[in-house]
C-alpha positions as CSV (number, residue, x, y, z in Angstrom):
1,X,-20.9,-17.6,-23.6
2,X,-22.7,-20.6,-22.7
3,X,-25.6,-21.3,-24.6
4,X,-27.8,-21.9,-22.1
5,X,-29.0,-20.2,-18.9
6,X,-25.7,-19.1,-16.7
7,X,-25.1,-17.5,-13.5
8,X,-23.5,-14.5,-14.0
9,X,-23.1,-13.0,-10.1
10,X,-19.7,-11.9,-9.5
11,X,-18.9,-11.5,-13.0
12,X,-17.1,-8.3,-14.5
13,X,-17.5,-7.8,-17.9
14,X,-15.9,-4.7,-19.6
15,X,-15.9,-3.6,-23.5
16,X,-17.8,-7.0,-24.6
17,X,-19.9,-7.2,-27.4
18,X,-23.0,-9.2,-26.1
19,X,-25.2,-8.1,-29.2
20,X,-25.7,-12.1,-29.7
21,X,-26.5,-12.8,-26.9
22,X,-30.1,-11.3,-25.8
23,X,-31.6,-14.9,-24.7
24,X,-29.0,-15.8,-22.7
25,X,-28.7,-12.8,-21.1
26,X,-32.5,-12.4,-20.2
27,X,-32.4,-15.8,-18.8
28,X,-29.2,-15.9,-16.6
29,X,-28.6,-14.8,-13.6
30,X,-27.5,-11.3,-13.3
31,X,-27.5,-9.8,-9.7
32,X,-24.1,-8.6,-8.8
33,X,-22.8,-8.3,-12.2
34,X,-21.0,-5.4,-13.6
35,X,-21.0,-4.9,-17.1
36,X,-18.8,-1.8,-18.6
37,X,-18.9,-0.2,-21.8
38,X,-20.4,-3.5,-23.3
39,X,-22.7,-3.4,-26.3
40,X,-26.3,-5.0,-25.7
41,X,-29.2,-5.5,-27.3
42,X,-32.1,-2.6,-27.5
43,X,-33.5,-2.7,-24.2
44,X,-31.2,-4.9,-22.5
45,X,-29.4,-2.7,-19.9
46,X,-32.9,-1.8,-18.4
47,X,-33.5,-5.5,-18.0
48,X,-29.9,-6.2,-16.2
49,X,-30.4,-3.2,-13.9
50,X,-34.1,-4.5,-12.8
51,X,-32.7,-7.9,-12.2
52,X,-29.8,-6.4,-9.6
53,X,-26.9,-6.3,-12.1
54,X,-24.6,-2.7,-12.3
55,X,-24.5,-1.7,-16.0
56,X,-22.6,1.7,-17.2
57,X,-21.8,3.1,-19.9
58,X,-18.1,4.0,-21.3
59,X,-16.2,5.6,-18.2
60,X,-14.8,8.9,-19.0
61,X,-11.2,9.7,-19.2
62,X,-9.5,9.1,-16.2
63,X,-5.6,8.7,-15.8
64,X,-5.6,5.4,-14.7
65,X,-6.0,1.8,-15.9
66,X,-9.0,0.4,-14.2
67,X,-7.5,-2.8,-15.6
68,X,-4.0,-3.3,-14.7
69,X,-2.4,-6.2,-14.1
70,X,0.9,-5.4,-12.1
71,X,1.9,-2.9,-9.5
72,X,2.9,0.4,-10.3
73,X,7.2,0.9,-9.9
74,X,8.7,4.4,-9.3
75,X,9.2,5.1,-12.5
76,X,5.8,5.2,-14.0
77,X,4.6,7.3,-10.8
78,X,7.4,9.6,-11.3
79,X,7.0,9.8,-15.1
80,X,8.0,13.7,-15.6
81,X,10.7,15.3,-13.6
82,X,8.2,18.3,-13.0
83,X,6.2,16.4,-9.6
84,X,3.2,18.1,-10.7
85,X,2.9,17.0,-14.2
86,X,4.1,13.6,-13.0
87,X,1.2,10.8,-12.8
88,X,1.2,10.7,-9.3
89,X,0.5,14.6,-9.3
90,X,-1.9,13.8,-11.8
91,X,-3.6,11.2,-10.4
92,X,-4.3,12.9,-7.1
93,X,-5.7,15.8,-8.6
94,X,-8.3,13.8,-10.9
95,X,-9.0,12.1,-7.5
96,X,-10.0,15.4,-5.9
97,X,-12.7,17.0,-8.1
98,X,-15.7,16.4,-7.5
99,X,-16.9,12.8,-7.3
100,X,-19.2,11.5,-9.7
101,X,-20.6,8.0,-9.9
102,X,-18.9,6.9,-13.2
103,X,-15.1,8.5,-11.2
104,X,-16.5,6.5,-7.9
105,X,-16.5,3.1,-10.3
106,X,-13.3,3.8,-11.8
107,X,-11.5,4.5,-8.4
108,X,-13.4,0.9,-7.1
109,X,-12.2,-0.6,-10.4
110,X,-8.9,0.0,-10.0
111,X,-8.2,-0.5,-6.3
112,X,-9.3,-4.2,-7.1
113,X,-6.8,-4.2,-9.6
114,X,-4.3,-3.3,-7.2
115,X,-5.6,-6.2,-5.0
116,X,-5.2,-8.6,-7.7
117,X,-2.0,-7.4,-8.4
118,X,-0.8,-7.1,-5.1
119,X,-1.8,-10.8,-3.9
120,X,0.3,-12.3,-6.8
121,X,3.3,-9.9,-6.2
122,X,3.1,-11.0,-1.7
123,X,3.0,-15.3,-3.3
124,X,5.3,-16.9,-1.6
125,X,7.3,-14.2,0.1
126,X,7.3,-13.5,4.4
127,X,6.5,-9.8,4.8
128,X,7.5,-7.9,7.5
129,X,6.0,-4.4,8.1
130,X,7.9,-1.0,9.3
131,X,5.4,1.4,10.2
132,X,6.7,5.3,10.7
133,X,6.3,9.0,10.7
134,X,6.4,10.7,7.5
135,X,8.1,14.0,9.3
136,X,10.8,12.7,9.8
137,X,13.9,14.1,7.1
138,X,16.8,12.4,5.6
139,X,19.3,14.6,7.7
140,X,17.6,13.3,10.9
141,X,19.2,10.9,12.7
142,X,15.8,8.7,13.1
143,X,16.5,8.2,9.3
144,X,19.5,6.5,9.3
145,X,18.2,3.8,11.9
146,X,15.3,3.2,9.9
147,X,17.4,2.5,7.1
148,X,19.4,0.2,9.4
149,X,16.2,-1.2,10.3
150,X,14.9,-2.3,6.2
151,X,18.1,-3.9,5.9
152,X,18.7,-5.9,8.5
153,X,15.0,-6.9,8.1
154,X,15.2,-7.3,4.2
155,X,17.8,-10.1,5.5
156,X,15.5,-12.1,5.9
157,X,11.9,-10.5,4.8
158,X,10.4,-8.4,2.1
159,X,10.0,-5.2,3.7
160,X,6.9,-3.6,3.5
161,X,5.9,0.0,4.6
162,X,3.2,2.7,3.9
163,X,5.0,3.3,0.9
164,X,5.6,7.7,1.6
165,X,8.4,9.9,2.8
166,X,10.2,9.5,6.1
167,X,10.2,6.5,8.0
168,X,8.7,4.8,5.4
169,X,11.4,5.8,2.7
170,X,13.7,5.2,5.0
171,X,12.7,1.6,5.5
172,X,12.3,0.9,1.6
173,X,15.8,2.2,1.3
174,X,17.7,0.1,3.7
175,X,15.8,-3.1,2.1
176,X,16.7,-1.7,-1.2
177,X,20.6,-2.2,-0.1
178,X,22.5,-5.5,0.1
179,X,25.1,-3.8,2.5
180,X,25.4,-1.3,5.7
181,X,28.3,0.0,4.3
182,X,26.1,1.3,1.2
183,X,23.7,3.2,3.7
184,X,26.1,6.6,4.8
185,X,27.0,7.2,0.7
186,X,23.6,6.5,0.0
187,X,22.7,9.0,2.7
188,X,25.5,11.5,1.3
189,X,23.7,11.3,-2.0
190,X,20.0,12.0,-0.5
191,X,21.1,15.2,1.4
192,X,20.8,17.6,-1.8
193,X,17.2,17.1,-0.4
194,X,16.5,16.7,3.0
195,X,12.7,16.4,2.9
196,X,10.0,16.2,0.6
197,X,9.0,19.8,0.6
198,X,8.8,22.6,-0.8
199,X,10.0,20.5,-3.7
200,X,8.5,17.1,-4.4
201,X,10.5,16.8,-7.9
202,X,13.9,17.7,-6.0
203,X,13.2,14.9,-3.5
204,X,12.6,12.1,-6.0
205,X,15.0,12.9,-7.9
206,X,17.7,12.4,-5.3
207,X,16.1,9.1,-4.9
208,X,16.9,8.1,-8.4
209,X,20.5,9.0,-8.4
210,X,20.8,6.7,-5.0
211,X,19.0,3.7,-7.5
212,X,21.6,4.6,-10.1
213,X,24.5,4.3,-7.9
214,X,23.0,1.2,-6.7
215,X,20.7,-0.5,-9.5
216,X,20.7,-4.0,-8.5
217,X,18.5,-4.0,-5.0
218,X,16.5,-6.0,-3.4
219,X,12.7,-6.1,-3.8
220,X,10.2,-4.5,-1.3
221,X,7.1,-3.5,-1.3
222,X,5.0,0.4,-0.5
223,X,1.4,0.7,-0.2
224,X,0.6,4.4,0.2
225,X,-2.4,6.1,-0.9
226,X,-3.8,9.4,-3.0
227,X,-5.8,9.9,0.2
228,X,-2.9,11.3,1.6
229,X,-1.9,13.7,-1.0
230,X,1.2,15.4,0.9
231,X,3.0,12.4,1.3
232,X,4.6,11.4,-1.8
233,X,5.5,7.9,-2.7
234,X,9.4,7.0,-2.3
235,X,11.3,5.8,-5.3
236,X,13.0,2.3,-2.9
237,X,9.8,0.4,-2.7
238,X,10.3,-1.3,-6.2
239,X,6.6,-2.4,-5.8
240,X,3.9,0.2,-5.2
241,X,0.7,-0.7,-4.7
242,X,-1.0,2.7,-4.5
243,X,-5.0,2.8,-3.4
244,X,-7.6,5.6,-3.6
245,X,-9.3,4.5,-0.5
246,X,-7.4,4.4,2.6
247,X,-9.3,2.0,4.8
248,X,-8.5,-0.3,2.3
249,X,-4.9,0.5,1.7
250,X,-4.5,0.5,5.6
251,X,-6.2,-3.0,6.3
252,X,-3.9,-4.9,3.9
253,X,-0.7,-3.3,4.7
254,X,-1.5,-4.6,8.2
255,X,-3.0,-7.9,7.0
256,X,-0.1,-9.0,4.8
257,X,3.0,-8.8,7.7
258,X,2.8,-12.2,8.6
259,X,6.5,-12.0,9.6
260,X,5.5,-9.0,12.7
261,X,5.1,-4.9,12.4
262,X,8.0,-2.5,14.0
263,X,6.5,0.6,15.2
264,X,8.9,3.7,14.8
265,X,7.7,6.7,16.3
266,X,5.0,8.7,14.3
267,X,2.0,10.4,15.1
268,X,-1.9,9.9,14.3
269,X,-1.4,7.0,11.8
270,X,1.0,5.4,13.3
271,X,-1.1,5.0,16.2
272,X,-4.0,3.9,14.3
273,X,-1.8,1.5,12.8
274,X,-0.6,0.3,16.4
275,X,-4.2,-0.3,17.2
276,X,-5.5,-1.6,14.1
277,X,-2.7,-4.4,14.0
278,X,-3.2,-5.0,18.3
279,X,-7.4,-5.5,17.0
280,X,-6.4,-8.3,14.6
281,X,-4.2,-10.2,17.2
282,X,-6.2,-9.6,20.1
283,X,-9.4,-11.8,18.4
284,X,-6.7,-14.3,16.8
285,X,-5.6,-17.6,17.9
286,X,-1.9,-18.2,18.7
287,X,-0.7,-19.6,15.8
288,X,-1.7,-16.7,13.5
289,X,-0.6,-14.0,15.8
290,X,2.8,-12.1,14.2
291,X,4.8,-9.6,16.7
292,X,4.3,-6.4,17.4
293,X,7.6,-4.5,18.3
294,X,7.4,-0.8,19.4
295,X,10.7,1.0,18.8
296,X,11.5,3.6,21.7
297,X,10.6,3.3,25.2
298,X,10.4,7.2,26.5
299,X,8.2,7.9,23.3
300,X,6.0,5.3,23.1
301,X,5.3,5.4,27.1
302,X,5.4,9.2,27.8
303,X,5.0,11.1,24.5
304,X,2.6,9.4,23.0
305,X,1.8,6.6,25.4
306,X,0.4,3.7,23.2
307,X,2.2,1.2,24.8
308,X,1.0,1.2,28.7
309,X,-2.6,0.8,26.9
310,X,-1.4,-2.2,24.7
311,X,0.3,-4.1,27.4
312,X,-2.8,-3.6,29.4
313,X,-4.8,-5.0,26.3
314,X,-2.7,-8.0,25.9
315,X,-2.3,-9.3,29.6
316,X,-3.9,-12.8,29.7
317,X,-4.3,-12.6,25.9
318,X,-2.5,-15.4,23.0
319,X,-1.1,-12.2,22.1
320,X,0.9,-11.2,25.2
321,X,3.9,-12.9,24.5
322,X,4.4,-11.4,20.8
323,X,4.3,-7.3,21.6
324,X,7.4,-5.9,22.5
325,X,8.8,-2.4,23.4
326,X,12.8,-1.9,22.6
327,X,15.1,1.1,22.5
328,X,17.1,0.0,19.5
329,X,16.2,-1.2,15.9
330,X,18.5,-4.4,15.9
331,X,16.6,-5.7,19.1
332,X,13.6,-5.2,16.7
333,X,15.2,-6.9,14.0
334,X,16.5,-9.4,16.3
335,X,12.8,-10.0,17.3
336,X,11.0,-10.4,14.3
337,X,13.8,-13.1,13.0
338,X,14.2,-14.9,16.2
């Protein structure tokens, strides 16, 4: 450290020895700093606190890294073949006692690690978001245009979804593999498990054996969350970028398609997500504006009818001429690359 008076806002300092440096410290700037598990002087940490800096003591065991430095891939979530001693499972139970400020800090910690993480995995690549139900089962024939969908998209785009079961998977899956004609055998494979439940450890295993009949696929990205604690994150998004808060995990998924967002039918978040995304175009200007393509006409105008309302929202808007409704994925996929 600087020997002379330094402005320390911002900073995040975690198991440093700052014994030497009582002066320094008392004359700096400290408001907004976070120091962790560091060792100070007698009497210091009073000091930082008065001034506006966060000081705590050593967090207590969690099952995370507060400090990690990549995303997490399928197999470190899906450590165990038992789902519930896996540290996904484990993770989500940790995250469901109850909270206490030091767990609080080390959930904040480690969703900025994520953030970190994720901005340097996203460099450079065009990501285009598939947003879906997580109902929907790998016998269903929603599934297998999905799939169709993440790889004609992953074409062209890293395919990112909410990083769970159903549409989701299905999406990951199809970017995952270079050719259509992998898709049915891959399919074959996944039906010794149609759906996530009853068994979680059934389902991901399946997943694996697809990845080892296939271990050379294409990169794509899931962002899921322990929020949701029944949907499990799929094994095909090589990249997971898993959150504890799901405002936040929600906001970036949205934030980082800059190549557009298919909708596939889904329920309450899908809708959100439909809304969220239509908030962030409707206030933008033109040339930051990505598509919005809403896959199935009947459903999206009579089951759940989302799409009357964002038409409506878009008329005389920058945005009007970049949401879509379709029948068929490859018009979507045709869309977002044309």
């Amino acid at each position: 450290m600087d020997a002379r008076p330094t402005d320390l806002s911002g900073w995040r300092l975690h198991r440093v020895d700052l014994t030497s440096y009582d002066e320094q410290l008392r004359g700096a700037v400290v408001a907004g700093a976070l120091f962790v598990d560091c060792t100070l002087p007698d009497g210091l940490a009073d000091d930082l606190r008065d001034r506006g800096a966060l000081v705590f003591g050593d967090l207590p065991a969690v099952p995370i890294d507060t400090e990690r430095i990549t995303l997490y891939s399928p197999d470190e979530l899906y450590d165990s073949p038992s789902y519930p001693a896996s540290l996904d499972a484990r993770v989500h139970a940790w995250s469901k006692q109850r909270p206490t400020r030091e767990m609080r800090l080390a959930e904040a910690l480690h969703d900025h690690a994520i953030d970190e993480a994720l901005a340097a995995w996203v460099d450079d690549r065009r990501i285009a978001g598939v947003m879906g139900g997580h109902a929907l089962t790998r016998a269903d024939r929603g599934y297998r245009e999905a799939t169709l969908l993440g790889q004609g998209l992953g074409d062209r785009f890293t395919v990112a979804t909410g990083g769970g079961p159903g549409a989701m998977e299905a999406a990951n899956l199809g970017a995952w593999l270079d050719s259509p004609d992998d898709i049915d055998p891959a399919l074959a494979l996944l039906a010794a498990a149609p759906s996530f439940t009853p068994d979680v450890g059934a389902w991901a295993a399946a997943g694996f054996a697809v990845l080892e009949q296939w271990p050379d696929g294409r990169p794509s990205l899931g962002i899921p969350t322990w929020h949701y604690g029944h949907e499990p994150p799929n094994v095909f998004a090589s990249a997971i970028a898993k959150y504890f808060r799901n405002a936040t995990r929600e906001a970036t998924l949205l934030q980082l398609c800059d190549a557009g967002i298919v909708f596939l039918e889904g329920a309450g978040g899908t809708v959100q997500e439909i809304f969220q995304d239509a908030c962030e175009n409707y206030y933008a200007d033109e040339s930051s504006i990505a598509p919005m393509v809403l896959v199935g006409r009947s459903y999206w105008t009579l089951d759940l009818p989302a799409w009357p309302l964002l038409q409506r929202l878009s008329r005389g808007r920058p945005m009007e001429g970049h949401v879509h409704l379709v029948d068929r994925v490859d018009e979507a996929v045709a869309l977002l690359i044309g």
